[in-house]
RODOMAR-669063 format. One record per residue: residue number from 1; residue in one letter; x, z, y of N, C-alpha, C, CB in turn. Coordinates in steps of 0.05 Angstrom, whole numbers, always signed. Atoms other than C-alpha are relative to their C-alpha. Glycine has a CB too. Example, Ala and Ser with C-alpha at 12.3 -4.5 7.8 and 13.67 -1.06 7.14 Angstrom:
BEGIN
   num   residu   n_east     n_up   n_north   ca_east    ca_up   ca_north   c_east     c_up   c_north   cb_east    cb_up   cb_north
     1        a      +18       +0       -24      +246     +156        -90      +18       +0       +24       -20      +25         +1
     2        s      -16       -1       -24      +273     +143        -21      -15      +14       +22        +9      -29         +9
This chain:
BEGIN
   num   residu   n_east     n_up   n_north   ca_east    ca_up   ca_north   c_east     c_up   c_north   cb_east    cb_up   cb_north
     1        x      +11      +25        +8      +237    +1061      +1772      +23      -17       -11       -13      -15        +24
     2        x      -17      +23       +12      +275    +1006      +1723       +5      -11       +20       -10      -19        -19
     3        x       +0      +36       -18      +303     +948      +1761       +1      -23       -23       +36       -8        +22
     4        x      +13      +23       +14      +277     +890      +1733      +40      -15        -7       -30      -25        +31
     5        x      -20       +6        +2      +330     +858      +1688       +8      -30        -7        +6      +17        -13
     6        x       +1      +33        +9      +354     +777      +1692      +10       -5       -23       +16      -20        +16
     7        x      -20      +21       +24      +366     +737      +1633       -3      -25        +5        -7       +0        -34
     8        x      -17      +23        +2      +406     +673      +1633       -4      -21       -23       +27      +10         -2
     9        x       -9      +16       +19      +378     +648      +1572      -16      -26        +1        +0      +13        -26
    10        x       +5      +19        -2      +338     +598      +1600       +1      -20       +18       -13       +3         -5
    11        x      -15      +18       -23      +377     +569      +1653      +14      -17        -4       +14      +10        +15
    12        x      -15      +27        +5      +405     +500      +1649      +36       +3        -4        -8      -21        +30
    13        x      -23       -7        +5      +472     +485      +1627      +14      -10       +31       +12      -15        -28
    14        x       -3       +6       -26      +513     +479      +1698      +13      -28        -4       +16      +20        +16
    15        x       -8      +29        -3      +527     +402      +1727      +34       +4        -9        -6      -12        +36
    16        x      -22      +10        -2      +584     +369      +1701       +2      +20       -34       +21       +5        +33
    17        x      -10      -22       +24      +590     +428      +1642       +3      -26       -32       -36      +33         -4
    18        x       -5      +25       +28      +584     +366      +1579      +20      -14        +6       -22      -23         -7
    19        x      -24      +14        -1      +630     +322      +1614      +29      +12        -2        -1      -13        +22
    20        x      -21      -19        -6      +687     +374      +1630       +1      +12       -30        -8      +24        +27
    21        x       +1      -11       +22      +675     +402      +1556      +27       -3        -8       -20       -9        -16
    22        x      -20       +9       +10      +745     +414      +1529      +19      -11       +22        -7      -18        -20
    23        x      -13      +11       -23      +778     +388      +1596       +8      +13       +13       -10      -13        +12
    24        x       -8      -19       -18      +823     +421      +1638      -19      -10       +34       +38       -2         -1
    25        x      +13       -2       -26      +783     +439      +1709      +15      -14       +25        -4      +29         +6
    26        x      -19      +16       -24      +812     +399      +1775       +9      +23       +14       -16      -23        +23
    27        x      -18      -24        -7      +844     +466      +1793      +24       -8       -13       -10      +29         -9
    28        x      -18       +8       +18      +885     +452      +1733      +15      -23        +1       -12       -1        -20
    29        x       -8      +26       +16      +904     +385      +1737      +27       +1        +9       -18      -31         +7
    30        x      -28       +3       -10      +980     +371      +1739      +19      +27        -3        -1       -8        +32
    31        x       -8      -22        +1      +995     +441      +1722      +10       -3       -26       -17      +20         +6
    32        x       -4       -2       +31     +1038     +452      +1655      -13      +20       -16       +27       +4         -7
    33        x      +13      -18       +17     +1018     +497      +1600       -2      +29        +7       +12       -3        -23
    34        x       -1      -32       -17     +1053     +561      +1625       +0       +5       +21       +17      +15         -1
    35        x      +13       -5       -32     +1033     +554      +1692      -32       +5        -7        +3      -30        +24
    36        x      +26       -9        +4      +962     +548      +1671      -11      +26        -9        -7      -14        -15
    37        x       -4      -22       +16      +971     +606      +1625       -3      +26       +22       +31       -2        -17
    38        x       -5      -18       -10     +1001     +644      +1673      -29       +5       +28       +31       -5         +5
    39        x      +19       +2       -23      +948     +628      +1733      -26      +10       -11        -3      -31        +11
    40        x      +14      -11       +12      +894     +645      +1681       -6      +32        +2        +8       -8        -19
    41        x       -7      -31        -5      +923     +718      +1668      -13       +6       +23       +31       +7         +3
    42        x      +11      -11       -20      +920     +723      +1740      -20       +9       +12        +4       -6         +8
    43        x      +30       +1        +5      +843     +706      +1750       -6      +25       -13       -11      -25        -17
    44        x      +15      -25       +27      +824     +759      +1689      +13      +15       +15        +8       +2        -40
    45        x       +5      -34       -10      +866     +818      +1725      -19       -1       +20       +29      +17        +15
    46        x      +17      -12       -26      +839     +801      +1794      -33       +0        -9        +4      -23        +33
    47        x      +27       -8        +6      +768     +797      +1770       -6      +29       -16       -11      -23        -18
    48        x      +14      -26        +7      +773     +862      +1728      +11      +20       +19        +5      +10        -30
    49        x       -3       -9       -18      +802     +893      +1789      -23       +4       +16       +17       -9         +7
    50        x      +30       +3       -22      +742     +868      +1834      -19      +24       -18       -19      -43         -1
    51        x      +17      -11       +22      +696     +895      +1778      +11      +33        -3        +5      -21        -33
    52        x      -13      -31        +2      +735     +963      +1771       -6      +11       +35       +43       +0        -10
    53        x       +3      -10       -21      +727     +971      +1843      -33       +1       +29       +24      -12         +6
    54        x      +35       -5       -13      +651     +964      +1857      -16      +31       -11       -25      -30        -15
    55        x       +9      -28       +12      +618    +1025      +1852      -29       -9       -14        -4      +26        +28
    56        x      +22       -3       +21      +565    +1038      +1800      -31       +0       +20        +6      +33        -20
    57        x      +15      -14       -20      +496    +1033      +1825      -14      +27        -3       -18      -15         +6
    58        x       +5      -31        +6      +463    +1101      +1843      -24       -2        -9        +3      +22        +24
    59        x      +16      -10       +14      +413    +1131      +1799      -11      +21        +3        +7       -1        -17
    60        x      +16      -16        -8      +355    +1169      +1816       -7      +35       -18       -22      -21         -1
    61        x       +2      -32       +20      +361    +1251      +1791      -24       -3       -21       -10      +30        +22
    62        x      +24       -8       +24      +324    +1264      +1725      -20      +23       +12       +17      +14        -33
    63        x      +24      -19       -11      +258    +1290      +1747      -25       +0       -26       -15      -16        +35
    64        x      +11       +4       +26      +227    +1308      +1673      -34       +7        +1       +18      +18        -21
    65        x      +24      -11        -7      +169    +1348      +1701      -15      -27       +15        +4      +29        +19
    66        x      +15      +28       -16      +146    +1279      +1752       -5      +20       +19       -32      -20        -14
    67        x       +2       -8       -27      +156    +1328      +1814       -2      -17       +19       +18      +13         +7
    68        x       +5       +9       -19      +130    +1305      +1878      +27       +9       +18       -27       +8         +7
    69        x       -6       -9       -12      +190    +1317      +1916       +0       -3       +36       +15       +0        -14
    70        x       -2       -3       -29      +190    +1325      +1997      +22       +8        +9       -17      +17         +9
    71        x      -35       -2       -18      +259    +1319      +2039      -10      +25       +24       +14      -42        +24
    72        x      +10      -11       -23      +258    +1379      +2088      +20       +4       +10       -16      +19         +0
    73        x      -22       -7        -8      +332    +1399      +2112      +27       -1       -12        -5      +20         +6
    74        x      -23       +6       +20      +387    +1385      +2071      -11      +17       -29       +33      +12        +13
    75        x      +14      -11       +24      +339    +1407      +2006      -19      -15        -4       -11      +26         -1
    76        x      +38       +1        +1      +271    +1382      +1977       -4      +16        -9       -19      -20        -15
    77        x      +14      -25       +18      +221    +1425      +1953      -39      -22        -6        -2      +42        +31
    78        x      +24      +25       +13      +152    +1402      +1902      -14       -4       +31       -28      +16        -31
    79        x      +20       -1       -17       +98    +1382      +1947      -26      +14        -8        -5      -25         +8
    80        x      +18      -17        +8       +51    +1418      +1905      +19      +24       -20       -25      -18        -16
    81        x      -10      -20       +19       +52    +1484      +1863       +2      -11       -32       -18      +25         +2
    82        x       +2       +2       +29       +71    +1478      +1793      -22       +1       -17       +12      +15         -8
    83        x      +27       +7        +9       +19    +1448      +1752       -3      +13       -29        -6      -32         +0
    84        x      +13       +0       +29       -17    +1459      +1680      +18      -25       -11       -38       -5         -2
    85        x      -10      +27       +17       +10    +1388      +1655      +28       +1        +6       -15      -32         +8
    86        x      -21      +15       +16       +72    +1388      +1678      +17      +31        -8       +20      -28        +22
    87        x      -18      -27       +12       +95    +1473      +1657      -12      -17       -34       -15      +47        +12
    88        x       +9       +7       +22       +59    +1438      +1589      +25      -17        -5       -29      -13         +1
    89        x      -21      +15        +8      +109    +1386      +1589      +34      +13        -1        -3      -22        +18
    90        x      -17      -23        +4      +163    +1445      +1600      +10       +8       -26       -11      +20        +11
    91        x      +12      -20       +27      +131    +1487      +1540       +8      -27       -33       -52       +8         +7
    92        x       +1      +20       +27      +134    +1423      +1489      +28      -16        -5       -26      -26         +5
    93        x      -34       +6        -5      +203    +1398      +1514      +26      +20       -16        +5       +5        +36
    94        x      -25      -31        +7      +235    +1475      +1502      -10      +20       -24        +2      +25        +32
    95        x      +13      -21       +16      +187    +1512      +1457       -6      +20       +13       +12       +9        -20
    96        x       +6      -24       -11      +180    +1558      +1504      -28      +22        +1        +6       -7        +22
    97        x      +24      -10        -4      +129    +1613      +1502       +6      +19       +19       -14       +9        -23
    98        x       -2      -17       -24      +114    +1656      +1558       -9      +28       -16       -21      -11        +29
    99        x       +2      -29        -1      +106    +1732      +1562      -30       +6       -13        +3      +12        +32
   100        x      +33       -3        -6       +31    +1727      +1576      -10       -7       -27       -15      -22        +27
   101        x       +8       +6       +32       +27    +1689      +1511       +3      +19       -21       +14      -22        -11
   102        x      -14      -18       +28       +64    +1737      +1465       -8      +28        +5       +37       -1         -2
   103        x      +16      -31        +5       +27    +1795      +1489      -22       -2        -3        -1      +21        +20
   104        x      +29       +6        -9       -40    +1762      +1488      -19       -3       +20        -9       +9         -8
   105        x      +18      +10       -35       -65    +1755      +1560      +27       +9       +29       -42      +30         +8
   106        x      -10       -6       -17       -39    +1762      +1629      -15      +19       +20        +9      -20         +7
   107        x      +20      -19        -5       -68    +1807      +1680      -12       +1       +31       +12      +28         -8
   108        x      +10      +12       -22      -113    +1811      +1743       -7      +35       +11       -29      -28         -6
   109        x       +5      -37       -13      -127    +1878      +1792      -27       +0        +6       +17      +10        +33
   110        x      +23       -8        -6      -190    +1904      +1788       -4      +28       +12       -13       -4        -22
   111        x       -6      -14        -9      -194    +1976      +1796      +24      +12       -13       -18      +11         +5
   112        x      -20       -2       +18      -117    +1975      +1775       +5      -20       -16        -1      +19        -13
   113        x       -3      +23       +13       -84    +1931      +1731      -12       -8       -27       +23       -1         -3
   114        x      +19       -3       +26      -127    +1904      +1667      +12      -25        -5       -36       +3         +0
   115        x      -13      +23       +19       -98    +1856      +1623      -25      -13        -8       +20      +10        -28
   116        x      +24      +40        +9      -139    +1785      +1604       -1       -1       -24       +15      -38         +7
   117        x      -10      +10        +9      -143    +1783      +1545       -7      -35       -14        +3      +19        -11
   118        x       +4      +32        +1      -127    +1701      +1533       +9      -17       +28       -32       -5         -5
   119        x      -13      +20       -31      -109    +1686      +1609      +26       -6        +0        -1      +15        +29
   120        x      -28       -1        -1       -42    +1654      +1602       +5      -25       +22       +14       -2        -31
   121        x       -5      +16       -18       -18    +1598      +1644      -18      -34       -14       +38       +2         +5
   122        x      +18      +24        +1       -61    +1541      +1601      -28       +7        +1        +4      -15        -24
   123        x      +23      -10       -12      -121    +1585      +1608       -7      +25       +17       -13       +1        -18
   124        x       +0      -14        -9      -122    +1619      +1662      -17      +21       +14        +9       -7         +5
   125        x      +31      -19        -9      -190    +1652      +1676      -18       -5       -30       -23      -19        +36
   126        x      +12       -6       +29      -197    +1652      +1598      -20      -26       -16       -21      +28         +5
   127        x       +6      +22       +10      -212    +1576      +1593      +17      -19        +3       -19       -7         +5
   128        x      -16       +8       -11      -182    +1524      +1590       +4      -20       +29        +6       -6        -18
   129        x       -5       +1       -42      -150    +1502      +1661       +5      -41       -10       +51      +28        +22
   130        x       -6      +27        +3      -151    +1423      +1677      +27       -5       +10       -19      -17        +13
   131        x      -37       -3        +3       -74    +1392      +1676       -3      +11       +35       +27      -41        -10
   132        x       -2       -4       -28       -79    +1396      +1756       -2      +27       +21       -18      -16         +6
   133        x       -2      -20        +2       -88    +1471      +1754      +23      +14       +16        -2       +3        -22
   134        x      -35      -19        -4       -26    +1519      +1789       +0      +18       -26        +4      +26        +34
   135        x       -8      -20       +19        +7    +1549      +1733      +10      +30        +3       +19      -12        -12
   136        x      -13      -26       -10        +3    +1622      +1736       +1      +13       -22       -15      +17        +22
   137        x       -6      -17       +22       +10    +1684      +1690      +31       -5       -12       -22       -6        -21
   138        x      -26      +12        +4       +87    +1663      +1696      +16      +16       +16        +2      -29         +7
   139        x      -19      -14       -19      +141    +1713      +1707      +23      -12       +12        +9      +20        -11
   140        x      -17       +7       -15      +195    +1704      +1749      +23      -15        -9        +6      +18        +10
   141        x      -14       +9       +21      +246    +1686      +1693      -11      -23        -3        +0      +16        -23
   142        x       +3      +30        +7      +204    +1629      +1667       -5      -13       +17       -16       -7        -16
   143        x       +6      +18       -12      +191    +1605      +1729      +21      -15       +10       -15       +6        +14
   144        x      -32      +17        -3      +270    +1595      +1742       +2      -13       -26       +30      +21         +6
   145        x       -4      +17       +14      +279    +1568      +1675      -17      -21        -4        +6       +9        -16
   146        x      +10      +32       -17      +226    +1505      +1695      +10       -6       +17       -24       -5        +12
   147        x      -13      +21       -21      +261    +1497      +1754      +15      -11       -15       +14       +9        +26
   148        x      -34       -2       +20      +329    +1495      +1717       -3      -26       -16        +6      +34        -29
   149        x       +7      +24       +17      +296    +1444      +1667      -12      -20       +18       -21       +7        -23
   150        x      +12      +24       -13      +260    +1405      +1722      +20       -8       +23       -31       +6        +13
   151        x      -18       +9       -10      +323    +1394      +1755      +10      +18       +32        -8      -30         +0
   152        x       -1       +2       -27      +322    +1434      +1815       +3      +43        -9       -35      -23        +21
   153        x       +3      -30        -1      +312    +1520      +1824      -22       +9       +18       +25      +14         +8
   154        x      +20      -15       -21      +267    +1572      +1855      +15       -6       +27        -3      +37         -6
   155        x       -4       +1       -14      +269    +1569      +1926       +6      +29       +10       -12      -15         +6
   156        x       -8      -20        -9      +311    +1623      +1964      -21       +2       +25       +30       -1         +4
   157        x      +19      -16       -21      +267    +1668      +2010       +0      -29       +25       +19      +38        +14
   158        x       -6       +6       -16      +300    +1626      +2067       -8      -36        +0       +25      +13         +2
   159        x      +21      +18        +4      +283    +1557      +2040      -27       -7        +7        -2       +0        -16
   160        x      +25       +2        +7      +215    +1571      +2028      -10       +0       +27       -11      +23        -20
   161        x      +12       -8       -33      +206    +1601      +2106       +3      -33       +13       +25      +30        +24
   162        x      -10      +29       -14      +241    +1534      +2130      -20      -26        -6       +32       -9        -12
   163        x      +25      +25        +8      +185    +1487      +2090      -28      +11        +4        +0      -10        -34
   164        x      +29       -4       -11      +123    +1524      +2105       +8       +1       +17       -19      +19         -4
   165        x      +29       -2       -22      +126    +1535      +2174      +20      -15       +26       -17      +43        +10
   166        x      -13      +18        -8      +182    +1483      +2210      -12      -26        -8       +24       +5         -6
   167        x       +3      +30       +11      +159    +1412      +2206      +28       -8       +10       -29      -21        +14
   168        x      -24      +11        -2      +219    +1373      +2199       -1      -35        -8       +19      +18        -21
   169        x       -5      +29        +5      +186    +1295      +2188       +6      -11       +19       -18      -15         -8
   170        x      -10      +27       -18      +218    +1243      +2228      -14      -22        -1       +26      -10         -6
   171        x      +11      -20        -6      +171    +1226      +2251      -22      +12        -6        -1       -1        +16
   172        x      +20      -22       +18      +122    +1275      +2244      -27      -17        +5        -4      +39        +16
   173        x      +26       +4        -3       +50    +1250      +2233      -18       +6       +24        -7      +12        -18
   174        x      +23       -9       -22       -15    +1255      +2283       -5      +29        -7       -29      -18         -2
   175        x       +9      -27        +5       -23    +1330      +2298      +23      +19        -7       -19       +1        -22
   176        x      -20      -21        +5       +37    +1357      +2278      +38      -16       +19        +0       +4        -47
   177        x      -19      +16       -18      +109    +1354      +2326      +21      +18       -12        -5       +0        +35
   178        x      -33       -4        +8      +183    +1346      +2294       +8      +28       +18       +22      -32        +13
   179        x       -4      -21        -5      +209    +1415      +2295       -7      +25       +18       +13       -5         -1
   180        x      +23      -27        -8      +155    +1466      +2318       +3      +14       -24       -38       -7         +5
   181        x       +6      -17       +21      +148    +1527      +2279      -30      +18        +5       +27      +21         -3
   182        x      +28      -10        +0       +77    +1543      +2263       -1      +33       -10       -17      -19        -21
   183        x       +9      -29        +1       +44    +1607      +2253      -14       -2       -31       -25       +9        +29
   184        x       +4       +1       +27       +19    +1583      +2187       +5      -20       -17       -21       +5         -3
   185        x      -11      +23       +11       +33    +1540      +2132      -17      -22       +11        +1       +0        -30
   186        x      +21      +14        -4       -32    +1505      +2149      +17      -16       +32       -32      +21         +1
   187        x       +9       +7       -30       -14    +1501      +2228       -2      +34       +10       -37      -21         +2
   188        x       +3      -28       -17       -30    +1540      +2288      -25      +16       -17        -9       -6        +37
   189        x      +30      -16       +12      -103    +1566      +2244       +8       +0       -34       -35      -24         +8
   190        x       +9       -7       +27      -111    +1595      +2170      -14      -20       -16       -16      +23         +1
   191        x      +22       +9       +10      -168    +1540      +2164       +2      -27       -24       -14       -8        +25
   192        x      -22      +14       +23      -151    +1495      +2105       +5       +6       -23       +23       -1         +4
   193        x      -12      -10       +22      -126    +1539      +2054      -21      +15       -17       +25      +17         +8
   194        x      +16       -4       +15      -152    +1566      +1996       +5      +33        -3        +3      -20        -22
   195        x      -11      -24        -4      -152    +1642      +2011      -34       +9        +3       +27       +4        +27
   196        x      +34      -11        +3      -217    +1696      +2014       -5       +9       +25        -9      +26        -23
   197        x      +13       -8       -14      -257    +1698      +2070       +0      -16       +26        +5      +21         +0
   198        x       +1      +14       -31      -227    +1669      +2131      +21      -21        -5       +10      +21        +29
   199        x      -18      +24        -5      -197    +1607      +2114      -14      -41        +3       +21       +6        -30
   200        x      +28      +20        +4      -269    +1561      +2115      -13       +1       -22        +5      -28         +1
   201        x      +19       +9       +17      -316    +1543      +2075       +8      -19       -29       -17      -16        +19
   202        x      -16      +17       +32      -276    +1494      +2027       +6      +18       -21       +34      -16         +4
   203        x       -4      -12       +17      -250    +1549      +1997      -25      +11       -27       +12      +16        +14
   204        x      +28       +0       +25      -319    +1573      +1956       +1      -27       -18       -35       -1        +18
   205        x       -1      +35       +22      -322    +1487      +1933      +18       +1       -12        +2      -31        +13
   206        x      -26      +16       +23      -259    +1481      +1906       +9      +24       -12       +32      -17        +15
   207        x      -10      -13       +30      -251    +1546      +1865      -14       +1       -15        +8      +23         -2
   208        x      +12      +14       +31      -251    +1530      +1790       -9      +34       -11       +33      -24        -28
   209        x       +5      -27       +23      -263    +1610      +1767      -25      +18       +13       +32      +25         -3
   210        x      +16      -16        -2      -331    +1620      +1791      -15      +19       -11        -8       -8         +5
   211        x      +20       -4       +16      -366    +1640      +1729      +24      +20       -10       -17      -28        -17
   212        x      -15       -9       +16      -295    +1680      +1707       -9      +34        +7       +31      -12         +5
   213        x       +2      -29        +4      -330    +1748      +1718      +18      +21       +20       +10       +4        -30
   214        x      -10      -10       -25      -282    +1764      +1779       -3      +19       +15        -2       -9        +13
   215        x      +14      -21       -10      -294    +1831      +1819       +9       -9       +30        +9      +32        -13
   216        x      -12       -1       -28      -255    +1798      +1883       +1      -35        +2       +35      +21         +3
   217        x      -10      +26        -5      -247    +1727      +1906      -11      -21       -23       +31       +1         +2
   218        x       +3      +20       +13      -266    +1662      +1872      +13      -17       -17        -5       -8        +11
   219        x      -26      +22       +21      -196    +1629      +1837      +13      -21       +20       -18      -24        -31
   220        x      -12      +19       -14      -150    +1584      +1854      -18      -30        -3       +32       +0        -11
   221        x      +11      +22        +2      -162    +1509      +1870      +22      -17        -6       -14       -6        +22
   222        x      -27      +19        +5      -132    +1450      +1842      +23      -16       +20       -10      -21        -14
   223        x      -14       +4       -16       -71    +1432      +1870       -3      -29       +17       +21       +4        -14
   224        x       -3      +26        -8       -68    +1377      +1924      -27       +1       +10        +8      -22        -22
   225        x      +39       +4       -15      -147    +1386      +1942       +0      +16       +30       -32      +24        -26
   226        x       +5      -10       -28      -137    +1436      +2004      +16      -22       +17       +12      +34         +5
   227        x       -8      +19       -24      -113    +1400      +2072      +37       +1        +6       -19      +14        +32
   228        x      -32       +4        -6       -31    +1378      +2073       +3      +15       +28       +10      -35         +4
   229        x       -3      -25       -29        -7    +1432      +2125      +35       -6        +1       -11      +47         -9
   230        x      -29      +11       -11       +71    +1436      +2145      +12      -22       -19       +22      +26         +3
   231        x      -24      +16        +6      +117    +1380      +2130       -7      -15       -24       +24      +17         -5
   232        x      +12       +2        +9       +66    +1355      +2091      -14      +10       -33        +6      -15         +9
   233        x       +6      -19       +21       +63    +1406      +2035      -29      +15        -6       +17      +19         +5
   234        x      +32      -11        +6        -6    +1431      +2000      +10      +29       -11       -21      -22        -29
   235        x       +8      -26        +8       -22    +1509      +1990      +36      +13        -2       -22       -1        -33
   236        x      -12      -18        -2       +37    +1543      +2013      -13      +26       +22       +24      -13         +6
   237        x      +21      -37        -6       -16    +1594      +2044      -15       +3       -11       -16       +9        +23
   238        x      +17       +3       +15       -65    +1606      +2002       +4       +7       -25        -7      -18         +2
   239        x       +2       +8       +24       -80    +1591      +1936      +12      +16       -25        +9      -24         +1
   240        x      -16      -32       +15       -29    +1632      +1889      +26       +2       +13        +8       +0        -40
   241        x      -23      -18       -12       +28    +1674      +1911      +28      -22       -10        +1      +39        -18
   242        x      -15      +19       +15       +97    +1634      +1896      +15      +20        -5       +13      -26        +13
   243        x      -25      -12       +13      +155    +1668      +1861      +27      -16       +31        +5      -17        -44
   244        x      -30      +12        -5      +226    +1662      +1911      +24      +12       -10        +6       -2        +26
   245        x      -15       -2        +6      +290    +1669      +1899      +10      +33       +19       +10      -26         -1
   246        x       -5      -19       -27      +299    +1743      +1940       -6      +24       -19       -23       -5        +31
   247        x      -31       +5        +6      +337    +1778      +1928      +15      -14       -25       +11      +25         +0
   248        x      -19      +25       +20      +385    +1718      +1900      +26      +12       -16       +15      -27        +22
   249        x      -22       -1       +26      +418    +1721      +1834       +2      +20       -11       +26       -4         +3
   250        x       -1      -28       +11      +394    +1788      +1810       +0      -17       -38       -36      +27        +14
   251        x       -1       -1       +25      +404    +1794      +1732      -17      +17        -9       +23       +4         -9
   252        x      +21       -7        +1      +350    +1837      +1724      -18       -4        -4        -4       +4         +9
   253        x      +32      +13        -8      +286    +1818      +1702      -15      +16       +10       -18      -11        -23
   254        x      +19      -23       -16      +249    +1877      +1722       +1       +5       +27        +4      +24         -9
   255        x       -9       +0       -24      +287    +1873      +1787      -36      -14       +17       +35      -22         +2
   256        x      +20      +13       -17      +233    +1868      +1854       +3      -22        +4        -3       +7        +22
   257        x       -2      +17       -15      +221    +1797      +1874      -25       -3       +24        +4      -23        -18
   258        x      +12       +6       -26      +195    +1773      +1934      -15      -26       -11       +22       -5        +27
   259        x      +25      +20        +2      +126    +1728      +1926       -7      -12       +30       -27      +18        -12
   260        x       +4      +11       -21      +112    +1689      +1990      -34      -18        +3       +26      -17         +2
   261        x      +29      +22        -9       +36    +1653      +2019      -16       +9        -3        -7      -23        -12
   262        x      +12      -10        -2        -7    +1696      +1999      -17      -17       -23        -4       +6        +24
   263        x      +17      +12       +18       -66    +1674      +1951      -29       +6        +2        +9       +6        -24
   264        x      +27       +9        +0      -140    +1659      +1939       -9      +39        -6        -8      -31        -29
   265        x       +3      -26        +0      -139    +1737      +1931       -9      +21       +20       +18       +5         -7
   266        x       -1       -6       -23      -134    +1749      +1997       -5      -14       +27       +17       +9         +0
   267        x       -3      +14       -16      -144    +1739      +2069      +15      -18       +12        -3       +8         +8
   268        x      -26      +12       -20      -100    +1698      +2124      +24      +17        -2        -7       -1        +34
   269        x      -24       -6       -10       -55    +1747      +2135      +26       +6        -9        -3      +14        +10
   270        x      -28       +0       +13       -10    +1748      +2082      +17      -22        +1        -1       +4        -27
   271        x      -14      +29        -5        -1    +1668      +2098      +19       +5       +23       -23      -27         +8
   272        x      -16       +3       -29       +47    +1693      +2159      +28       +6       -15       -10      +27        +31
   273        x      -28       -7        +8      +124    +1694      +2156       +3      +33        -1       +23      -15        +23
   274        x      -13      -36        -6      +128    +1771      +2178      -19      +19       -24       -11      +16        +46
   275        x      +10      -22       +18       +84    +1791      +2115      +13       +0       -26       -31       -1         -4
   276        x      -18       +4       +28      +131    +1807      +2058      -20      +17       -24       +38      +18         +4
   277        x      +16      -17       +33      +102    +1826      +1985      +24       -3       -25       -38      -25        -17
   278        x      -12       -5       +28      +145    +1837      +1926      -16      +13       -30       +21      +20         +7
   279        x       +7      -10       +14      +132    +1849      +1862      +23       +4       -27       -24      -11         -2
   280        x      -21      +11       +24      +179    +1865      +1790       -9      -22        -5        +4      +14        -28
   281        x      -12      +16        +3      +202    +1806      +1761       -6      -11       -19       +18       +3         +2
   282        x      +21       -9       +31      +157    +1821      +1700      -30       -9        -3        -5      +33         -2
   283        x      +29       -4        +1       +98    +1810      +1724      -16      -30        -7       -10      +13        +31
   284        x      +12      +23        +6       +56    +1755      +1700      -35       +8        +7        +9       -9        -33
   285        x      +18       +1        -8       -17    +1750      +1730      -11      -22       +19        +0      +19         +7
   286        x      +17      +17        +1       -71    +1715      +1746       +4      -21       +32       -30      +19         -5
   287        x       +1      +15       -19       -55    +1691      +1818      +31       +0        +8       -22       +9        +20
   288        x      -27       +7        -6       +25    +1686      +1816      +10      -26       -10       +16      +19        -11
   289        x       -6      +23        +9       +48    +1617      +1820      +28       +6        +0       -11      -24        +13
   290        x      -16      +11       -10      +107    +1573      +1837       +8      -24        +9        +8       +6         -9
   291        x       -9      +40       -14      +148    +1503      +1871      +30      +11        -6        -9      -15        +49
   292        x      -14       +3        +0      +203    +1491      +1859      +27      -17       +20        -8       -1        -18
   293        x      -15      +23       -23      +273    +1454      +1905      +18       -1       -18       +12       +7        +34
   294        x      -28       +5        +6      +335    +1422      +1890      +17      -16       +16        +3      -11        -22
């Protein structure tokens, strides 16, 4: 946010300022020329001294995307998954085109993998997605170079475990207690999230890809609509899979990464810490998101 900035230009001239015009100040009086002179000098260093020795004020990190960020341990991380509007504002910033684009679709498992064609991260069930959408059909690569541009990076495996399923607010809200580690992102229950079968009833209402011809599950839901679960973070179980950083700092794009939360693809039980999924590094499809920390 700006800070509001004063101007001076319609503030009175200060008392006494007409009479004194041209007049030495009653500091001055009785002083000769090069005393004055010199007492002057002095004033001007110590004031640009004072002035040299205030610190600048601090300025809030460039956040170009408008991430939600959440404080969780000496890191934030988004509070939602990476949206439609703001990987759009990414894409128009960098030129960037994704994979999914330049081959003509991205791809979804039916019996085996079958390419979309047209599903890319602005339409991702082959229409187009509203901005509030999770941006998927996004490999692993472009999803570090949005972080990178939105100021922050993928989250390392170890991160990611520490914000789903530690609450760490000070203090913590009704229902949830400063440093417990839940069994799911949600909480002690699955119920909440946007996942197939056993995660309630919400899930059917809030997915947007009923009509997308689907052989499994219903689609993701827009971000921010299922129920704030650890540390007050939305759809880190559920909803689409996230990209982490695991194993960190491969050069590889084809290299395995590790996807974390599970998605609207599936039941509960991929939302648990002890269920690992990987996939290459390549892959761009229909229910692989991401969040980003810095």
């Amino acid at each position: 946010m700006e800070s509001p900035q004063g101007h001076d230009k319609h503030r009175g001239p200060h008392r006494g300022h007409a009479r004194d015009q041209g007049r030495d100040g009653p500091c001055d009086a009785g002083l000769g020329p090069a005393r004055r002179a010199t007492t002057s000098a002095l004033l001007a260093a110590l004031a640009l001294s004072a002035g040299a020795a205030t610190p600048a004020p601090a300025t809030a990190p460039a956040n170009p995307a408008g991430i939600d960020w959440q404080p969780i341990n000496g890191f934030e991380i988004a509070r939602t998954e990476t949206t439609v509007a703001q990987f759009r504002r990414y894409a128009q910033d960098t030129g960037r085109r994704t994979a999914a684009e330049a081959q003509g679709g991205g791809e979804v498992y039916e019996a085996g993998w079958v390419q979309k064609k047209g599903w890319t991260w602005q339409t991702p069930f082959g229409r187009p997605a509203a901005d509030d959408e999770p941006a998927v059909h996004i490999r692993f690569d472009e999803a570090q170079a949005f972080c990178r541009w939105a100021g922050g990076r993928l989250p390392t495996d170890l991160q990611w475990l520490e914000a789903a399923y530690t609450e760490r607010r000070q203090p913590a809200p009704a229902g949830w207690v400063t440093g417990r580690r839940y069994t799911y992102p949600t909480g002690d229950s699955p119920q909440g999230a946007q996942c197939l079968d056993d995660c309630g009833a919400q899930a059917q209402r809030l997915a947007v890809a009923a009509q997308a011809g689907l052989t499994r599950g219903l689609g993701h839901a827009p971000v921010g609509r299922t129920r704030a679960g650890v540390n007050g973070l939305f759809d880190m179980g559920g909803n689409a899979w996230e990209w982490v950083d695991e194993p960190a700092g491969l050069a590889q794009p084809q290299a395995e990464r590790r996807t974390r939360g599970g998605s609207w693809w599936y039941g509960a039980s991929p939302m648990r810490a002890d269920h690992l999924q990987s996939k290459p590094g390549t892959t761009a499809v229909v229910y692989i998101g991401f969040r980003c920390v810095r």
